[in-house]
N, C-alpha and C positions, 0 to 999 in steps of 0.2 A: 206497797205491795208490788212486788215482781211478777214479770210473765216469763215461766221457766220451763222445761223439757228437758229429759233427760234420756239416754241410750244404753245400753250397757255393751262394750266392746267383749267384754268375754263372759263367762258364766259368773257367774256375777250376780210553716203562714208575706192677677198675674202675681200666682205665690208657687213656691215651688216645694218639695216635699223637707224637710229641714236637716233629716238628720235616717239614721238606720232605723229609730223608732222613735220618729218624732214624727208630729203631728203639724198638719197645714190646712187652712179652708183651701176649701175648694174641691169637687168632686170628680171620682175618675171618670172619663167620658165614657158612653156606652161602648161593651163592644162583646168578642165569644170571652172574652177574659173575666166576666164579670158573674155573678150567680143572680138567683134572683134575691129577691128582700125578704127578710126575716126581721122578727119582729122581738128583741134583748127587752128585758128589764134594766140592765147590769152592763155600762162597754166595756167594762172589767173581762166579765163574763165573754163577751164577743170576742175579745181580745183573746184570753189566753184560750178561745176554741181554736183562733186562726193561730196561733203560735204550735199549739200541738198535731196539726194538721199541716202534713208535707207538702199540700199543693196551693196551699194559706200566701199568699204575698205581702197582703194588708188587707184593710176593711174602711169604708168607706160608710157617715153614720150622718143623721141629724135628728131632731125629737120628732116622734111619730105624730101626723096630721091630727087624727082621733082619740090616740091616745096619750092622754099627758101624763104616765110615767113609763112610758114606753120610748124603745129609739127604734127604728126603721135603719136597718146596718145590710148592704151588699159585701160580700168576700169577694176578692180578686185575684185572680191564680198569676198577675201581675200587675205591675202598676207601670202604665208608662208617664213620657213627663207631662206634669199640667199640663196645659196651652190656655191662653190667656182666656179666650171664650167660652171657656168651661169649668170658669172658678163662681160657685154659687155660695157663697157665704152662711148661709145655712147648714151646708155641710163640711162634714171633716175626715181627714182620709191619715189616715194614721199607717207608716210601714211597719212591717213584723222586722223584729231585728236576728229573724233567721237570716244565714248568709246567704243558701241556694235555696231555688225552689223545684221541687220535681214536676218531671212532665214525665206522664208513656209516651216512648219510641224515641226514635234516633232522630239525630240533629241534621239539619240541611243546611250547609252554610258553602259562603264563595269564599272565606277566610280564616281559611284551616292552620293551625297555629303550629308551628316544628319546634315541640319542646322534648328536649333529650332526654327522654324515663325509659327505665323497660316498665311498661305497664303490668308483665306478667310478680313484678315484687311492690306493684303500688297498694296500698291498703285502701281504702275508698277516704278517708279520713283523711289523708297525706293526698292524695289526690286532688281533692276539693279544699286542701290548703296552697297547692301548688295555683291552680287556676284564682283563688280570691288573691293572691301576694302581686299576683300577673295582672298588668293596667289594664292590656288587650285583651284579657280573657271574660267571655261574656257565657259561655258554657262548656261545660265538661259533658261528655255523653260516652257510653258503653254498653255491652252484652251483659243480659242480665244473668247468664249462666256464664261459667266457666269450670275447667277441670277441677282446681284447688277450692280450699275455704276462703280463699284470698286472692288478688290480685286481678289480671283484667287480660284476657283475649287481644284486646285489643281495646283504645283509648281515643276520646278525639279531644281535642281542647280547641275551641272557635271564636273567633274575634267579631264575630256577628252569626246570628239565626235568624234566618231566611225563612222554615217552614221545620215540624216536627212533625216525623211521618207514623202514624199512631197505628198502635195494633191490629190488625186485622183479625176475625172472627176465623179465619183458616188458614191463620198462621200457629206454625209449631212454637211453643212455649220457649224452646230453648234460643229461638232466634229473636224474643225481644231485646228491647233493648229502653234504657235509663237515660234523663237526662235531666239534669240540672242547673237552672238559669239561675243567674247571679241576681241578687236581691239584690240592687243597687241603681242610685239615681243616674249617678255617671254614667252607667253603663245600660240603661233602658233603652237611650234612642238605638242601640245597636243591633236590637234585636224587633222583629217585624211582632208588633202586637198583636193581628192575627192569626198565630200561630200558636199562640199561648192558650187554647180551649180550656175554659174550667170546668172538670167534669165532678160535678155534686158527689158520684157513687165512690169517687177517691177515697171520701174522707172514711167508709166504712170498711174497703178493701184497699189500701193505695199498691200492692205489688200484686203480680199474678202468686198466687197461690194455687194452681192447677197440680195436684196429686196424683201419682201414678201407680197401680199397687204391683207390692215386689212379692213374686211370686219365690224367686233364688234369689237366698240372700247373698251367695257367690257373686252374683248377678247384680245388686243393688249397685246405687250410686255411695258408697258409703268412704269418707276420708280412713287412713291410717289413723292409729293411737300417735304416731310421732308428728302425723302430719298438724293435729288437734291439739299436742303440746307446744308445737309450735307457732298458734294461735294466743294461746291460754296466757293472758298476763293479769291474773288478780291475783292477789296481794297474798303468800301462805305468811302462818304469824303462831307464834310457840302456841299451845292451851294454856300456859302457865301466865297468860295476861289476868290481871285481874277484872274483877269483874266492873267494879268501877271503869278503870279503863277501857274495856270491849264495851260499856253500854257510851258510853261519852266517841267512842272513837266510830263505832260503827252502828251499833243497834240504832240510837236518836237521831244519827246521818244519814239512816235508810242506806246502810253500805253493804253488800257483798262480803264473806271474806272465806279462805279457807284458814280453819287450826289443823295444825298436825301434833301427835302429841295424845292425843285427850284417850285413845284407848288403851295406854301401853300396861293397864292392869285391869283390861277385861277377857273374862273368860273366853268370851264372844272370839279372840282372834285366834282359839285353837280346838272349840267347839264347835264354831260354825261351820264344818266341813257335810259335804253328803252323807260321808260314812257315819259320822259321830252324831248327824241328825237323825239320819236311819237307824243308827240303836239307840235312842232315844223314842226314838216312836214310833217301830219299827209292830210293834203290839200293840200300840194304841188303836183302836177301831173308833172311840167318841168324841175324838178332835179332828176337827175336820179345818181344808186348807182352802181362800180364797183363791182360786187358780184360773189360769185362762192356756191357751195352746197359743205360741208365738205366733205362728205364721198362718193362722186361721181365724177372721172376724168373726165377731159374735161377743157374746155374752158371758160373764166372770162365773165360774161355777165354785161358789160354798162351801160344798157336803163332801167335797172329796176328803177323803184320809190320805195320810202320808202315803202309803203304800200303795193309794189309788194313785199318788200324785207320780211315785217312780215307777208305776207300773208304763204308764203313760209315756214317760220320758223314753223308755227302754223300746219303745216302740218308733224313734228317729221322730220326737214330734216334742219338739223347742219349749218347755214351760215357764212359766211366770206368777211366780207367787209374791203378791201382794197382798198384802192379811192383818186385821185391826189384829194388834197385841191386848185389846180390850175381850177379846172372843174369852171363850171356855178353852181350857186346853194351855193358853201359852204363860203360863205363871214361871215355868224355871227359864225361856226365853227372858222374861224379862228381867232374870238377875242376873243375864249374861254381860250386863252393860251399866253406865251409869252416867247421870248426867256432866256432861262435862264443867269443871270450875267454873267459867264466865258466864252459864247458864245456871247453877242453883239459885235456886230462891228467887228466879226473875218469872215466872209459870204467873200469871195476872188474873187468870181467867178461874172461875168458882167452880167446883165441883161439877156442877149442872151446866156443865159447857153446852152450848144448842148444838140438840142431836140434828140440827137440820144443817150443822157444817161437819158433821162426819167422827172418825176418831181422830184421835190429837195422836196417838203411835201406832206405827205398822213395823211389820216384818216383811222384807224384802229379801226376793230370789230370781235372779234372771239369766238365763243362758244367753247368748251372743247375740244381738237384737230386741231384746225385752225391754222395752221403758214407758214411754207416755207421751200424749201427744201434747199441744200447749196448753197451757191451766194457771189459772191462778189460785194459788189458796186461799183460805179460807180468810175475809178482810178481817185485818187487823191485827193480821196471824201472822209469826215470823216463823218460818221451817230451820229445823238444820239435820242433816242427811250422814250419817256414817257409814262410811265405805269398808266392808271385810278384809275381802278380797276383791282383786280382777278390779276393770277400769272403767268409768262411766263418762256419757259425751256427755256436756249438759250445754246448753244454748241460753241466756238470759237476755231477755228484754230491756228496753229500757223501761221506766216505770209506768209513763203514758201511753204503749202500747195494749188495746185490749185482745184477748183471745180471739175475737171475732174477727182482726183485721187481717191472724198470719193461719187461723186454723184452715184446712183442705177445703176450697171452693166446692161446695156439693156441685154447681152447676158443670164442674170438668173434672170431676173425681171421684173414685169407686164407694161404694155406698159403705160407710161405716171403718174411717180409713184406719190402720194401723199406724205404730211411733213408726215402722220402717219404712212405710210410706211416706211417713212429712216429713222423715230424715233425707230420704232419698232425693227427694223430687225438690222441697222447701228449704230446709234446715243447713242444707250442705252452703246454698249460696244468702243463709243471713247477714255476713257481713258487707255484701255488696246493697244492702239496704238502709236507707237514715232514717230517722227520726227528728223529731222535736231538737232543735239548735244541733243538729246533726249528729246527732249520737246512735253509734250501732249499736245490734246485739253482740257479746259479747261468749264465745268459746270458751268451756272452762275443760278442761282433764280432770277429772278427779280418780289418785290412784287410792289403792289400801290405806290405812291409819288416815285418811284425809278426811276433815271434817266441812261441808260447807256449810256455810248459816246465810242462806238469802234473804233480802226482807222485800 
């Protein structure tokens, strides 16, 4: 299951440590680097929490006093080296074989590294392959905003940390800043231990997610369509794959992918216009449209009719209709379209799909701004989205991020936020954020005839 969002541009974690993830007795000495104790069944289980968890360096474990199928397991947001007096054979300190590990705020170092990039064309991924190839480099650090979807303000690469100067409660959002310490033994005595604080509340938020609401969408922080193609590298691939091949290639892979192709003999790409919907139901008064107003929080209204719903529009006020194609009313809707090849006959799920994960097809309609904020669907459930017309941003996650970690901070954000909002404020600077073995979110473009199937 993916964590996915989407926008529409138009109308629309004396022995020494052994290895990157090997294991050594001996326990890491106290210090701010350290969490308290938590009590696994499972160091499996310990294990891959601190591998998913960006500020995870390793864990540190022996059998619980009291309980004998328990382990008694510390996380440490670093590991520096043993030293002999603090090898207790009881315990075992295992490193995450993530490369970097993140901290909030910016780096303080006396040995600032002069390595020739323009930062403004570095991708964060290319970045933090430059500093691990680099013997000297002991952390990369940056602005967590920037103009583009990509690249960096500005860059430091440091051959020792000194101190990491952490957020401040009245500081403005756009002037944090990221940084990333090498996960490595070589390279531990380089950096002062503490300055390494392990803050617990990481693991449920690790990035500012502070929301700002956009009143003019002129106004918003929002990328070009060119600028978001030039982002966008997953994979497009004919419709005409079979379906063996799409379930072996990507469905059981848990892969991404777009088909192009799959509507070229649906009605859907010369019916679906305003006009052609409008005399279609331009007389219907007992079908009624789930609808919401773009640029106005609040609550999805139902009962509307088509002619409520352009009544609306005609009055400079942005709509969005998203609407179960299970309702009353949309039966010639749904012979506009068909399922595409690599998708027949793969639907798993009985009749009596649980009404408590919603419908399985909608009908979609969104002027310049209209989309969703981050969600996952429904477990177990794989989506796939056909575009008409006009172009849609979509943002994907990697799989281990939950909604709770990238959704609008209520504590710094207007009550009940808009997709324009966490596009504006969040969405724009996803790719300057990692993940689990460093993996970003990932930009996609999706224009007409594009088919994407996330899983």
């Amino acid at each position: 299951m993916m964590l996915l969002n989407e926008l529409s541009f138009k109308f629309a974690v004396l022995v020494t440590i052994v290895s990157a993830a090997g294991a050594s007795i001996g326990r890491v000495q106290e210090g701010v680097f350290n969490s308290e104790s938590f009590d696994f069944d499972n160091i499996d289980d310990a294990m891959n929490h601190c591998d998913t968890f960006v500020s995870c360096a390793g864990i540190t474990y022996r059998p619980h006093e009291q309980l004998p199928d328990e382990w008694r397991v510390y996380f440490h947001s670093f590991i520096p080296p043993l030293l002999n007096n603090t090898i207790e054979h009881d315990w075992t300190t295992i490193r995450s074989d993530k490369h970097f590990v993140y901290h909030p705020g910016k780096v303080i170092s006396k040995k600032k590294m002069d390595i020739d990039v323009d930062p403004s064309r570095l991708s964060l991924s290319e970045a933090s392959a430059i500093c691990k190839s680099h013997n000297e480099c002991v952390a990369l650090s940056y602005p967590a905003s920037a103009q583009g979807l990509d690249g960096f303000e500005e860059i430091l690469f440091v051959a020792s940390v000194e101190n990491i100067t952490s957020p401040t409660d009245d500081m403005d959002v756009n002037d944090h800043w990221h940084t990333l310490v090498a996960n490595e033994e070589s390279k531990a005595e380089k950096a002062n231990a503490d300055a390494m604080v392990y803050i617990e509340e990481l693991e449920d938020r690790p990035y500012d997610t502070c929301c700002e609401r956009v009143v003019d969408i002129e106004k918003a922080h929002l990328p070009s369509i060119e600028q978001v193609q030039q982002m966008d590298t997953l994979p497009r691939i004919s419709c005409d794959i079979s379906k063996e091949d799409f379930q072996a290639q990507y469905e059981f892979t848990r892969t991404p992918v777009i088909l192009v192709g799959c509507d070229k003999d649906w009605p859907a790409k010369t019916e679906w216009t305003l006009e052609k919907l409008t005399e279609r139901y331009r007389n219907d008064d007992t079908t009624t449209w789930r609808t919401k107003k773009i640029d106005e929080p609040g609550e999805w209204d139902d009962k509307l009719t088509w002619n409520e719903v352009m009544e609306m529009r005609s009055q400079n006020n942005g709509v969005y209709i998203f609407d179960p194609l299970e309702s009353s009313g949309k039966e010639s809707i749904d012979q506009d379209y068909s399922t595409p090849t690599p998708m027949e006959g793969t639907d798993y799920f009985p009749p009596d799909f649980p009404p408590a994960w919603g419908n399985r097809r909608w009908f979609c309609l969104g002027e310049r701004g209209s989309g969703s904020v981050p969600h996952s669907d429904p477990f177990a459930t794989d989506a796939w989205n056909s575009l008409i017309s006009g172009h849609k941003w979509w943002i994907l996650y990697p799989h281990d991020v939950e909604e709770s970690m990238v959704t609008c901070d209520p504590a710094c954000s207007p009550q009940d936020p808009e997709a324009l909002d966490w596009y504006s404020s969040i969405g724009r600077h996803a790719a300057r954020t990692s993940y689990a073995n460093g993996a970003t979110p990932m930009h996609i473009l999706q224009k007409a005839g594009a088919y994407l199937s996330s899983v």
